[in-house]
C-alpha positions as CSV (number, residue, x, y, z in Angstrom):
1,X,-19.5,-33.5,62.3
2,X,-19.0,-29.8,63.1
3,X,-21.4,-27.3,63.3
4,X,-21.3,-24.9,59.9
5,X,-19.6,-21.5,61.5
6,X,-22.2,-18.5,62.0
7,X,-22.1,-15.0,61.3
8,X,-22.7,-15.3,65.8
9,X,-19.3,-17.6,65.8
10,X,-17.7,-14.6,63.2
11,X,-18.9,-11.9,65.6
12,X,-17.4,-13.5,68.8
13,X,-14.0,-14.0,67.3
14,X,-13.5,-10.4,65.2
15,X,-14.7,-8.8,69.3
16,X,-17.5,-7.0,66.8
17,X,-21.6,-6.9,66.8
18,X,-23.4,-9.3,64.4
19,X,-24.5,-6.0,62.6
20,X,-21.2,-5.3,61.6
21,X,-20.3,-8.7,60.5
22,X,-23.8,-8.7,58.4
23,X,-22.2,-5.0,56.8
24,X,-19.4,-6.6,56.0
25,X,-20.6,-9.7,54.4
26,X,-23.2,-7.7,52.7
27,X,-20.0,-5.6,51.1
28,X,-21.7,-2.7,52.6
29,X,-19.4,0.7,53.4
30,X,-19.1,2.6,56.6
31,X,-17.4,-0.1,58.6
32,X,-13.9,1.0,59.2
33,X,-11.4,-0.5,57.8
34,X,-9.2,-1.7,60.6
35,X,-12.1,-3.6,62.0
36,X,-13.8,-4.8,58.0
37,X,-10.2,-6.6,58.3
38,X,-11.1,-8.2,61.6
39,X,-14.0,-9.8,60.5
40,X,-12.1,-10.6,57.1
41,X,-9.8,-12.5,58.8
42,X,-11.9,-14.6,61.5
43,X,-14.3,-15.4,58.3
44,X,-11.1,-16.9,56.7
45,X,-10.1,-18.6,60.3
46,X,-13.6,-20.4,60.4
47,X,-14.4,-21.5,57.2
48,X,-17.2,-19.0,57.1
49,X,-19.7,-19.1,54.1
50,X,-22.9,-16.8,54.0
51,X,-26.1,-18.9,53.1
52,X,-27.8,-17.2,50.6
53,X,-31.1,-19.6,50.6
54,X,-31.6,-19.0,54.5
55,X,-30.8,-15.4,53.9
56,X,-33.5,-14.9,51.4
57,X,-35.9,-16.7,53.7
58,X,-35.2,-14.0,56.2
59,X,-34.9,-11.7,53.8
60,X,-37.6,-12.0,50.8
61,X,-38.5,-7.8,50.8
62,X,-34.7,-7.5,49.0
63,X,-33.0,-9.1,46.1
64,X,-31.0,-12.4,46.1
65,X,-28.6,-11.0,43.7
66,X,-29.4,-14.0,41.6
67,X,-30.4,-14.0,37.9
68,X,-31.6,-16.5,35.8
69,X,-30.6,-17.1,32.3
70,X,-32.4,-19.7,29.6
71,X,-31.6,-20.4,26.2
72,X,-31.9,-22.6,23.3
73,X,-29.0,-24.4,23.4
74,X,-25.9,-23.6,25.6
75,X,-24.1,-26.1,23.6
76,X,-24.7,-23.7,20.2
77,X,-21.4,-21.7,20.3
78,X,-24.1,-18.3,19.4
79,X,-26.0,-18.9,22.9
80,X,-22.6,-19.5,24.8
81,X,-20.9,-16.3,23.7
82,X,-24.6,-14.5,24.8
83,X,-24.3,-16.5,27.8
84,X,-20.6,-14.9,28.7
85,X,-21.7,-11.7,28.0
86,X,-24.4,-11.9,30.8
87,X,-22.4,-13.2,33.3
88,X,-20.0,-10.1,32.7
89,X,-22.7,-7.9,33.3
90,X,-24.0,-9.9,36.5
91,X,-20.4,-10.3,37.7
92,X,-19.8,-6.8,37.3
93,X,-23.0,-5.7,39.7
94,X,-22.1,-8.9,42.0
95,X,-25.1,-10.9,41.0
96,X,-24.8,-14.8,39.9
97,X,-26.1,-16.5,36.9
98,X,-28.3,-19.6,36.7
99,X,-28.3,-21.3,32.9
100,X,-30.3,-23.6,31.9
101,X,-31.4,-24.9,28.0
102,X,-34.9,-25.2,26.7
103,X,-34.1,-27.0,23.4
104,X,-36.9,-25.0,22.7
105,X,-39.5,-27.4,24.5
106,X,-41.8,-25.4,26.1
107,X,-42.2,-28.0,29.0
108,X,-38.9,-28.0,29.3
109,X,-38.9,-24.2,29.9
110,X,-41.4,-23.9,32.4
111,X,-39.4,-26.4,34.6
112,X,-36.1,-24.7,34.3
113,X,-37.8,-21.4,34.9
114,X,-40.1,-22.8,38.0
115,X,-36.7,-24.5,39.3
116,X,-34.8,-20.8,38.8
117,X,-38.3,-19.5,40.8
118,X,-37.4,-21.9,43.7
119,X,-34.3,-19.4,44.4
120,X,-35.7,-16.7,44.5
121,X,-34.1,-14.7,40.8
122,X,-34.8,-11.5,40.7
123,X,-35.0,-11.6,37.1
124,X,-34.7,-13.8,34.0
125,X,-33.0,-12.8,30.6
126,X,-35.1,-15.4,28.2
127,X,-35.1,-17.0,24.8
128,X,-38.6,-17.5,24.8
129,X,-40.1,-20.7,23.4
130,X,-43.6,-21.2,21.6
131,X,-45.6,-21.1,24.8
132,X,-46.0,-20.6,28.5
133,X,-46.9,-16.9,28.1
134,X,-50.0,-17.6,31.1
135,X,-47.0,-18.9,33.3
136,X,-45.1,-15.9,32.8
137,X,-47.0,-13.5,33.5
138,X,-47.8,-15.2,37.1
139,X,-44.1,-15.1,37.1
140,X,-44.1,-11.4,36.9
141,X,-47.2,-10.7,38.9
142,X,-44.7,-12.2,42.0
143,X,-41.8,-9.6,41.0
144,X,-39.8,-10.8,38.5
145,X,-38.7,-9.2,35.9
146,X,-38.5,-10.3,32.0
147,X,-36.3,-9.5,29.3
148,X,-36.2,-11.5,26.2
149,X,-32.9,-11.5,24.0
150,X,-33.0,-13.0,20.2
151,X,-36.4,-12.9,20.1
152,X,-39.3,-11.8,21.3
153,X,-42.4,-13.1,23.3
154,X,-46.0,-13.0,22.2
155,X,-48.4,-11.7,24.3
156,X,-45.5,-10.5,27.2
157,X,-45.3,-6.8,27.7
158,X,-42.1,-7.0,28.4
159,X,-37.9,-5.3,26.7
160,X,-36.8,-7.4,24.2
161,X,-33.2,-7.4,22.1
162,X,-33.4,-8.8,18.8
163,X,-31.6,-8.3,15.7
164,X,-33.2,-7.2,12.3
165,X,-33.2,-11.0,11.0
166,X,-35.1,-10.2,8.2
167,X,-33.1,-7.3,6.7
168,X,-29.6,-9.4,6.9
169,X,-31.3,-12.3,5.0
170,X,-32.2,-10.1,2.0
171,X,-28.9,-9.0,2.3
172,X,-27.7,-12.0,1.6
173,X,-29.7,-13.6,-0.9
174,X,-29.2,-10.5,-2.9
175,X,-26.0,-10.8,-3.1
176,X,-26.3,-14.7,-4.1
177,X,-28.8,-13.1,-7.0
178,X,-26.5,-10.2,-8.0
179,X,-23.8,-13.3,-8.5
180,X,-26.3,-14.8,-11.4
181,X,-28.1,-17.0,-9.4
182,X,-31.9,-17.6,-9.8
183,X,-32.2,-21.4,-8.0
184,X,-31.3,-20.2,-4.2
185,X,-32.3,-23.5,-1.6
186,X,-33.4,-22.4,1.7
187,X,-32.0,-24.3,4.8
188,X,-33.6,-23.4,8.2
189,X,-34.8,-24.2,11.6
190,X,-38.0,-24.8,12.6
191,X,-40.5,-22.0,11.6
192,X,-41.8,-21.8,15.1
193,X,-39.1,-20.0,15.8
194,X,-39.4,-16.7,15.8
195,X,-36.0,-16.2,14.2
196,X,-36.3,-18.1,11.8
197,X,-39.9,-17.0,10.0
198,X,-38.4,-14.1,10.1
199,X,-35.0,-15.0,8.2
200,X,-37.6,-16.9,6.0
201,X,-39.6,-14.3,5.2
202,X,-36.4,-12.0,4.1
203,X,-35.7,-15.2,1.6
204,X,-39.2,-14.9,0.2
205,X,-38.9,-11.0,-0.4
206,X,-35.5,-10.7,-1.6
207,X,-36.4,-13.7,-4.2
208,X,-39.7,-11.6,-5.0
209,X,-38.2,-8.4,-5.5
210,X,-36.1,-10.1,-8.1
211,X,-39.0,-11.5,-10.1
212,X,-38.2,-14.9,-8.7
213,X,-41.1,-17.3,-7.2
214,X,-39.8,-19.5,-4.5
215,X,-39.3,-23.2,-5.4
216,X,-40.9,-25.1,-2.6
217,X,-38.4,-28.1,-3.3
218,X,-35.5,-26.0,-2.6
219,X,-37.1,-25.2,0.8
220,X,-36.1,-27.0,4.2
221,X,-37.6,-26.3,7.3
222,X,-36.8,-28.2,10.9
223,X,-32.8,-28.8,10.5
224,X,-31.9,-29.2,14.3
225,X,-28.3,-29.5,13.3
226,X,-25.6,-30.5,11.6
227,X,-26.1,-34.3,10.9
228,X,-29.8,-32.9,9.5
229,X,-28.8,-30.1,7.5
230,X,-25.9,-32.2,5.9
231,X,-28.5,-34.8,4.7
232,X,-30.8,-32.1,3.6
233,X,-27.8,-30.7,1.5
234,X,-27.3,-34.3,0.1
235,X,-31.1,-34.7,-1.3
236,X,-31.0,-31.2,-2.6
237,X,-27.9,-31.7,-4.7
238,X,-28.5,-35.2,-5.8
239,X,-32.0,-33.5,-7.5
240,X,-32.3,-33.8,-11.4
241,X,-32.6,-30.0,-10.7
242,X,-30.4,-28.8,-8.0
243,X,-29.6,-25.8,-6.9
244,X,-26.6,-23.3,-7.7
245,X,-26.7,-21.4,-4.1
246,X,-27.9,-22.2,-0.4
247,X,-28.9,-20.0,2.1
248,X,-28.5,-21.7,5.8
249,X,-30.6,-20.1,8.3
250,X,-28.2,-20.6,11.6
251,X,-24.3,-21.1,12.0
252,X,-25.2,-25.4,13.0
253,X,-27.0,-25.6,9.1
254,X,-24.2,-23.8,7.4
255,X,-21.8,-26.5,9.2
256,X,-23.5,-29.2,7.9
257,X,-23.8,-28.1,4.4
258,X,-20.0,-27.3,4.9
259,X,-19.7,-31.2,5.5
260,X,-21.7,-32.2,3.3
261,X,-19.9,-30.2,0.4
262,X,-17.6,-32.3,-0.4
263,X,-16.9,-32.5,-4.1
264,X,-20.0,-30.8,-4.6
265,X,-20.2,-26.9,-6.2
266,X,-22.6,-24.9,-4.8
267,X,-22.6,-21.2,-4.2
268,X,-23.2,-20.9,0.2
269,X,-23.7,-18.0,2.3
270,X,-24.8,-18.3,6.1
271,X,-26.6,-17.2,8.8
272,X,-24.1,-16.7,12.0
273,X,-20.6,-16.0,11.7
274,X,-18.9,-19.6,13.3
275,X,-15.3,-20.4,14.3
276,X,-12.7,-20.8,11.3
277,X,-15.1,-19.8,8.9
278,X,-12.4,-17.3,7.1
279,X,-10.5,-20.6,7.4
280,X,-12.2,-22.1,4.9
281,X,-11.4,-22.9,1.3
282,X,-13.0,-20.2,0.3
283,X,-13.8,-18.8,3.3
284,X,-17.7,-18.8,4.3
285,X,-19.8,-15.2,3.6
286,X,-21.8,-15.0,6.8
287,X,-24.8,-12.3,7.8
288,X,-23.0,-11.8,10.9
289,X,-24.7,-10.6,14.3
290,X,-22.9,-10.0,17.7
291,X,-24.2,-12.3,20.6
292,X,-21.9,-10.6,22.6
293,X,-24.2,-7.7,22.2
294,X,-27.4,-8.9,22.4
295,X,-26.4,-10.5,25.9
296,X,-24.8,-7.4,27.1
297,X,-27.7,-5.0,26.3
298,X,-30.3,-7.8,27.6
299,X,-28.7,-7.7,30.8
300,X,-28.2,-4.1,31.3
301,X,-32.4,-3.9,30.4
302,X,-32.9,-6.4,33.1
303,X,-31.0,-4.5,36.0
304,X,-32.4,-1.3,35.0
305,X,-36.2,-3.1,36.0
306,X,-34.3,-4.8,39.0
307,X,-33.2,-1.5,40.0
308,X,-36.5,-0.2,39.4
309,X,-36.7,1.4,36.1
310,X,-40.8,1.0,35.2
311,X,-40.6,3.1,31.6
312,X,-42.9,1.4,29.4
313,X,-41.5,-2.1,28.2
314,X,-38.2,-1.6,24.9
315,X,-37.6,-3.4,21.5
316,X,-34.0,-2.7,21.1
317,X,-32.9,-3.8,17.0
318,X,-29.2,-4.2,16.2
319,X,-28.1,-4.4,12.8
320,X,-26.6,-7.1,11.5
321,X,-23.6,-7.2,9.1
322,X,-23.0,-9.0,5.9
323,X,-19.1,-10.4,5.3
324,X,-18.5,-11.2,1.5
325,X,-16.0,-14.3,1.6
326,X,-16.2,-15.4,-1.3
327,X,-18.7,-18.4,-1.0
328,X,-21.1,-16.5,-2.5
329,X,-19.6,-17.1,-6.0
330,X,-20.9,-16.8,-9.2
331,X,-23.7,-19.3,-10.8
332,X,-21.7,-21.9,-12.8
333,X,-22.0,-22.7,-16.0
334,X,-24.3,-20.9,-19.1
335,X,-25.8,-18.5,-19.5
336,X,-22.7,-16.7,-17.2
337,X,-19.6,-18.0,-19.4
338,X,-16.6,-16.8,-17.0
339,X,-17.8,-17.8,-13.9
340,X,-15.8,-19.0,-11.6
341,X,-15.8,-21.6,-9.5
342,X,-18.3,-21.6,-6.3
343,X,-18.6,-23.4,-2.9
344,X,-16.4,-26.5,-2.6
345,X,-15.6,-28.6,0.3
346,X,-12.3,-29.2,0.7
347,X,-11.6,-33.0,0.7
């Protein structure tokens, strides 16, 4: 087998020093252009490619232009979009990305984030989990910095990016309670999440500020998904009592009551806009947020701290927005006589 090509090997061929091959690489200025093209060209000739872990060996007082990304789930089409928006950022300043998921399992965190250590990240834009706040701060004593995006860590002094969950819940159920509506189930994720007491919590105050006391059997907590939210919908509305409205707490529950709303009537507005949802029949009301965003500021908080920026640790709040589609329709039957139809599947 060959011998991998050096930066020596590209030095000797472009009739330059090693320095200015190491400029070059480095996309550093001042090397003229007649002879950047010189070394250019015998990188191409020789299959050159820089190695970035022996580099950072040599190297570990600078940055390895790596990041490190973690999330929920990549496979949620919320974290993906907050994913893209990161790596636009980190392409942009000519740093890579490293993802990894947590299915928020804090074991499972501290592994992806101790692999993501192993090379040497300069910093990590994090969905934080329940735990490993002790771990994390060991991570930071060593350097690296810490923003949090979606929602914030206990006990971490560190920026975080979140959007104002609570608000664009009471939002919602408002308007499901404007629409005649007094039995409004509750569909979330697990209450660990941070996210999700809180969209819980705007539930319970919207409900009280209408007089209403919450109905612990119209309450679900724990839906992971679609296949669970969908059977969740199914018990609700089989109930001698059921409900007239749902509110889901994340784009994956609103799907599964979508599927499970098949010639069933029930007023539904959602958490998470989704793809298609103005495709529906009617078209899905959503308290929509932008992940786009949330990634995009994240990542600019984290290479401000790369860069060196040691202001006293941000909690950045974007609003949310609430998009009437119609789902949200009026409660059916007495004592409204003219309401129309709500929420139906189509078949």
């Amino acid at each position: 087998m060959a011998a991998r090509p050096t930066m020596k090997d590209v030095a000797r061929a472009a009739g330059v020093s090693l320095m200015t091959v190491s400029r070059v690489v480095a996309g550093e200025t001042g090397v003229a252009p007649q002879t950047a093209a010189r070394v250019e060209e015998a990188i191409r000739a020789l299959g050159y490619q820089r190695n970035d872990i022996a580099r950072n060996l040599r190297r570990k007082a600078q940055d390895s232009r790596t990041i490190g990304l973690v999330v929920d789930d990549l496979a949620n089409p919320f974290f993906s979009a907050l994913a893209r928006s990161v790596e636009d950022e980190a392409y942009r300043r000519g740093f890579l990305v490293l993802v990894g998921s947590t299915n928020d399992d804090p074991r499972r965190e501290r592994d992806v984030v101790s692999a993501f250590s192993a090379r040497q990240v300069d910093g990590l834009v994090l969905v934080p989990t329940g735990g490993n706040r002790p771990f994390f701060r060991a991570q930071m004593a060593r350097g690296v910095k810490v923003v949090c995006v979606d929602r914030p860590a206990t006990g971490l002094d560190v920026d975080c990016v979140a959007v104002d969950n609570r608000a664009g819940t009471a939002t919602a159920v408002r308007h499901l309670l404007d629409r005649g509506h007094s039995r409004i189930a509750y569909l979330g994720d697990r209450q660990e999440i941070w996210t999700q007491r809180e969209r819980y919590a705007g539930y319970e105050q919207a409900m009280a500020a209408a007089g209403l006391a919450v109905d612990p059997a119209l309450v679900r907590h724990g839906l992971r998904g679609v296949p669970e939210a969908a059977k969740a919908i199914g018990e609700l509305m089989d109930a001698p009592n059921p409900p007239t409205a749902v509110f889901s707490g994340n784009d994956l529950v609103t799907l599964g009551a979508v599927d499970a709303g098949a010639s069933r009537r029930f007023a539904l507005v959602g958490f998470d806009d989704f793809l298609l949802a103005d495709k529906l029949d009617p078209p899905i009301s959503v308290v929509s947020q932008d992940p786009a965003a949330l990634g995009r500021t994240a990542a600019q908080l984290l290479f401000g701290r790369i860069d060196g920026d040691d202001a006293a640790a941000r909690s950045v709040v974007l609003a949310t927005r609430f998009i009437d589609r119609g789902s949200g329709g009026d409660a059916v039957g007495p004592p409204l006589p003219g309401g129309r139809a709500v929420y139906q599947a189509a078949e």
